[in-house]
C-alpha positions in Angstrom: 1.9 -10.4 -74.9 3.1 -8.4 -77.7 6.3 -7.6 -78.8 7.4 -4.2 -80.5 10.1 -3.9 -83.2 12.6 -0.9 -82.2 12.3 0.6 -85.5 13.1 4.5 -86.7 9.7 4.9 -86.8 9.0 3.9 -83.1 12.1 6.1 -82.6 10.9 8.9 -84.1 7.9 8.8 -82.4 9.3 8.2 -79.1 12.4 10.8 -79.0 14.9 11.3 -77.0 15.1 14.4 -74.9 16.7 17.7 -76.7 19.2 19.4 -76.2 18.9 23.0 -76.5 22.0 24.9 -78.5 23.3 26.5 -75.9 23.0 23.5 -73.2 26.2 23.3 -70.9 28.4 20.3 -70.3 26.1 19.7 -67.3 23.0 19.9 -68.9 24.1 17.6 -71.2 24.6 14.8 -68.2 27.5 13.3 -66.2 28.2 9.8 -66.5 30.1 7.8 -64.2 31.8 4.4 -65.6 32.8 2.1 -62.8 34.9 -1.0 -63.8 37.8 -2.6 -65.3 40.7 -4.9 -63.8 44.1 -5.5 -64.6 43.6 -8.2 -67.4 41.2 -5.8 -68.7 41.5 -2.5 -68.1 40.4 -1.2 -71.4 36.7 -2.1 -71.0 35.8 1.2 -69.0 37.4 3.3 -71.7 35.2 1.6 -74.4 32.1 2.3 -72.4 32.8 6.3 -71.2 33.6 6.6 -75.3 30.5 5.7 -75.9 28.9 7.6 -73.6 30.6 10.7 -74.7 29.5 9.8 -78.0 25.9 9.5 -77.5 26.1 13.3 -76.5 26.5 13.0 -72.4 28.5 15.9 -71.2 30.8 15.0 -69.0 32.7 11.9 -67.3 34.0 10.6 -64.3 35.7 7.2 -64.4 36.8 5.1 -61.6 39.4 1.8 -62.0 41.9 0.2 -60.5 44.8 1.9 -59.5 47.6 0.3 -61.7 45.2 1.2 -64.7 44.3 4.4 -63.7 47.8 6.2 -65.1 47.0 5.2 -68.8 43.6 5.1 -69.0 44.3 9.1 -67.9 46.1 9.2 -70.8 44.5 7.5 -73.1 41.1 9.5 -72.1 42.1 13.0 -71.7 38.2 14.4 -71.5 37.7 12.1 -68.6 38.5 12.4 -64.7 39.7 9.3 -63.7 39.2 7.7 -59.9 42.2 5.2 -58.8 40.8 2.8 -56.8 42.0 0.4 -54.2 42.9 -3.0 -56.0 42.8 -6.7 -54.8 45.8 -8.6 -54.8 44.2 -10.2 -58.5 44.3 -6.8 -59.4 40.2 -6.2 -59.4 38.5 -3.5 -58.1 38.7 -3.8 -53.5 35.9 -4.0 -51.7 37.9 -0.8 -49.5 36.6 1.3 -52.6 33.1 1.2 -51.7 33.0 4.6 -49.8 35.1 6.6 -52.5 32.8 5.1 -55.5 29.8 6.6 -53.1 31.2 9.8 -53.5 31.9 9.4 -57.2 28.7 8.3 -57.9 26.9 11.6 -56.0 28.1 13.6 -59.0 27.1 11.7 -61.4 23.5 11.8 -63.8 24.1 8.5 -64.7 26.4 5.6 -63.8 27.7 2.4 -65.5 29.2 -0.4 -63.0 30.9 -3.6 -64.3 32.6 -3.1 -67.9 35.7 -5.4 -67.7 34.9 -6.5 -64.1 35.6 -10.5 -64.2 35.0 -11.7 -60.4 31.2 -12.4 -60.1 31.2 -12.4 -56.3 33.6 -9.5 -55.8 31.7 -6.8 -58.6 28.1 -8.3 -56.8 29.5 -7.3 -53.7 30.1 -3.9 -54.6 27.5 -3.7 -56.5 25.3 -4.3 -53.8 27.3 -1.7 -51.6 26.9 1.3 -54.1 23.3 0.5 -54.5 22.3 0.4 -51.0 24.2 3.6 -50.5 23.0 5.5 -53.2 21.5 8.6 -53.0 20.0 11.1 -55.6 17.9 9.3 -58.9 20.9 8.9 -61.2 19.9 6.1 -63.8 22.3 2.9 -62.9 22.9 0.3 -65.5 25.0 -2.9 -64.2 27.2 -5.3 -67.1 28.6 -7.9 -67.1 29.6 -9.4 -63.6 28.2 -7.1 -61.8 24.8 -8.8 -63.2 25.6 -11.8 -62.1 25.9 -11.0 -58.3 22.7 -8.3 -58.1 20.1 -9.3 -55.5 16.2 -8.1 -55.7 16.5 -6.1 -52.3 19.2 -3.9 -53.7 18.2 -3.6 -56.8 14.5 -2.9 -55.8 15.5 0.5 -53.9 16.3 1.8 -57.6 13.5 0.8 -59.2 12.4 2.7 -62.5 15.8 3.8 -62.6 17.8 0.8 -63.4 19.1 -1.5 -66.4 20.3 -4.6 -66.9 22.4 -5.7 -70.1 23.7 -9.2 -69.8 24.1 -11.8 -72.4 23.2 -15.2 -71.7 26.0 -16.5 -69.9 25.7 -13.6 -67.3 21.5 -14.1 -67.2 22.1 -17.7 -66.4 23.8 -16.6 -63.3 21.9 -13.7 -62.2 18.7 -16.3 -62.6 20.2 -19.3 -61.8 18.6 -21.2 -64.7 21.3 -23.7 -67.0 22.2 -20.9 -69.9 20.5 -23.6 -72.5 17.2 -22.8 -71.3 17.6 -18.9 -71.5 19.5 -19.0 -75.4 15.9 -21.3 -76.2 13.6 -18.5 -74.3 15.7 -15.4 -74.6 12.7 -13.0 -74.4 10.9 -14.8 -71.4 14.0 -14.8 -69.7 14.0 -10.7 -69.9 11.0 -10.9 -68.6 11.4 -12.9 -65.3 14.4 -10.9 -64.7 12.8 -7.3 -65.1 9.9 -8.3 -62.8 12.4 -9.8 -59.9 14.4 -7.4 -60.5 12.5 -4.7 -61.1 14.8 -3.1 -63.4 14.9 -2.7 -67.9 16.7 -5.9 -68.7 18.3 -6.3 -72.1 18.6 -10.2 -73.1 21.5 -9.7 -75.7 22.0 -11.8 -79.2 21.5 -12.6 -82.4 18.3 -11.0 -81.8 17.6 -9.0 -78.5 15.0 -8.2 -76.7 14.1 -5.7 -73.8 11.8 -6.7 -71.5 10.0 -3.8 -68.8 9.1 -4.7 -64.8 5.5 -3.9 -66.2 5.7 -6.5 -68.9 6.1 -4.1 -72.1 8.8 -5.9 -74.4 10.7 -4.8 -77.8 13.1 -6.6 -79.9 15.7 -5.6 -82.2 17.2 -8.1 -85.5 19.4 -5.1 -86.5 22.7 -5.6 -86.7 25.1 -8.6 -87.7 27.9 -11.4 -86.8 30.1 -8.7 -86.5 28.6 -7.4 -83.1 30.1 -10.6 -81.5 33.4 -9.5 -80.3 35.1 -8.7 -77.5 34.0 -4.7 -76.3 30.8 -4.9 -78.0 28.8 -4.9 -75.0 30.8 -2.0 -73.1 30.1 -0.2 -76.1 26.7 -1.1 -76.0 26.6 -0.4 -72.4 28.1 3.1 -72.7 25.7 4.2 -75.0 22.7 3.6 -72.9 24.5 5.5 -70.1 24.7 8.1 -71.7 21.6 8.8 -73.2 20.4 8.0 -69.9 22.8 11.5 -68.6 21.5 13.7 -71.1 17.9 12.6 -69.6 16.6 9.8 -71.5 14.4 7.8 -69.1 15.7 4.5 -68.7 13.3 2.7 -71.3 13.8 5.1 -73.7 17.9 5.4 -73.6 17.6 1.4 -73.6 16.0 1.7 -76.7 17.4 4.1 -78.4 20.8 2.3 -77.4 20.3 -1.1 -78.3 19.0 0.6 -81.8 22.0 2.6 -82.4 24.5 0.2 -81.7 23.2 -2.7 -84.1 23.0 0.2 -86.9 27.1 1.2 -86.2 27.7 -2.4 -86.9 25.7 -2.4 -89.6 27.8 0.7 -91.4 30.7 -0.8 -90.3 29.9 -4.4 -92.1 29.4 -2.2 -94.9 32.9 -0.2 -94.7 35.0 -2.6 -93.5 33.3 -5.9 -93.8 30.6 -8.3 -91.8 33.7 -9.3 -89.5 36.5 -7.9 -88.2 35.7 -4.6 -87.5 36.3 -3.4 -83.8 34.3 -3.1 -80.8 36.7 0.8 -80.6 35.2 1.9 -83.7 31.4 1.4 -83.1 31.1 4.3 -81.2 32.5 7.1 -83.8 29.1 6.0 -85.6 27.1 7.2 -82.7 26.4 10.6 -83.5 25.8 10.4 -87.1 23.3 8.2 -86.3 21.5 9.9 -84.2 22.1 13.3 -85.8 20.1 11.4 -89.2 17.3 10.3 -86.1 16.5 13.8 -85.2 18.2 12.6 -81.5 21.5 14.3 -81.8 
């Protein structure tokens, strides 16, 4: 089968949804970013940057407790969630009822930036997802791929994306990760047909892969995209334009495009490495403002 370029062209002809002049905060989408753990608590704010950035409206984010205080601080738009931690300092399994609650608000929701136990994000991953209510568009990173199960994540199909990078993909498929880095785009596609869900196959090159079998790809970018907070940046954005109403596909799309273009002007202002995963999202909406999507 085929496989389309995400080019400004395609982009242009595919837009994303707009958003009047006088649209509210809530018009423009509530995101809620689930995640972090005490090693790494700065993953969530990456990710509900980016989000902001890509024009949602508002946000809701919900972290262990210890983090909670500065990430407050250090996010002053957001409302931030303490949750109940383990003794490792990740996110309890006890906070499965309050991130139900949380995630009734929300438009759109990212779970797993800077989660590191595979079995203990699955496990809540697979609690908020049987819980769910409403049609907010869910994207799971990270290790909360690795855990996800096809019954859970089939209750939310057409609504949910997947973004892991080959490491992560070997888990969720259970496939040794050399076989996935040779067939990167065929492993999208088994994993949006069991899964049912947009899956993003991250790398030099990546490629998107559809339940129904549509699939793009997308060489933008550089070397400088492979650092730490990359993909919670990456992950942010598609939440984000998912909030302000982006169907899944689409916000996928435009994501994975505007992301390997902010590295690209970064490269170009700073150098091809080096630059930071924390300054990839201020080139968010110039992008999109030049793609007739801001």
């Amino acid at each position: 089968m085929s496989v389309t370029e995400i080019s400004p062209e395609w982009l242009r002809a595919n837009p994303l949804p707009p958003l009047p002049d006088a649209a509210s905060k809530d018009e423009r989408g509530r995101v809620l970013v689930v995640g972090g753990a005490a090693e790494v608590p700065g993953a969530v704010l990456l990710a509900a940057t980016s989000a902001l950035r890509a024009g949602a409206g508002k946000m809701q984010v919900a972290t262990v407790a210890s983090a909670a205080p500065g990430l407050a601080l250090a996010m002053p738009e957001a409302r931030v969630i303490a949750l109940k931690e383990t003794a490792e300092g990740g996110i309890a399994p006890a906070a499965a009822p309050r991130l139900s609650e949380a995630a009734a608000r929300a438009d759109a929701i990212a779970f797993g930036p800077g989660m590191l136990d595979a079995e203990e994000a699955g496990a809540l991953a697979r609690a908020l997802l049987t819980k769910l209510r409403g049609e907010p568009g869910i994207l799971l990173d990270a290790a909360a791929v690795c855990g996800l199960e096809p019954d859970s994540a089939g209750r939310h199909a057409g609504r949910l994306v997947l973004t892991p990078h080959a490491g992560e993909m070997a888990q969720l498929l259970d496939r040794p990760r050399e076989e996935l880095e040779a067939e990167p785009l065929e492993a999208a596609r088994e994993a949006a047909r069991r899964f049912r869900a947009v899956v993003v196959m991250k790398g030099g090159v990546s490629f998107v892969a559809t339940p129904q079998g549509l699939a793009f790809s997308c060489a933008r970018g550089n070397v400088g995209l492979a650092t730490s907070g990359s993909g919670d940046t990456l992950a942010g954005a598609i939440t984000g334009l998912m909030a302000r109403g982006a169907p899944p596909l689409l916000a996928t799309l435009w994501g994975v495009f505007i992301h390997a273009v902010a590295g690209e002007r970064l490269a170009r202002r700073i150098g091809p490495v080096g630059y930071l995963a924390r300054e990839l999202p201020g080139e968010f909406p110039g992008i999109l403002a030049e793609m007739d999507g801001g």
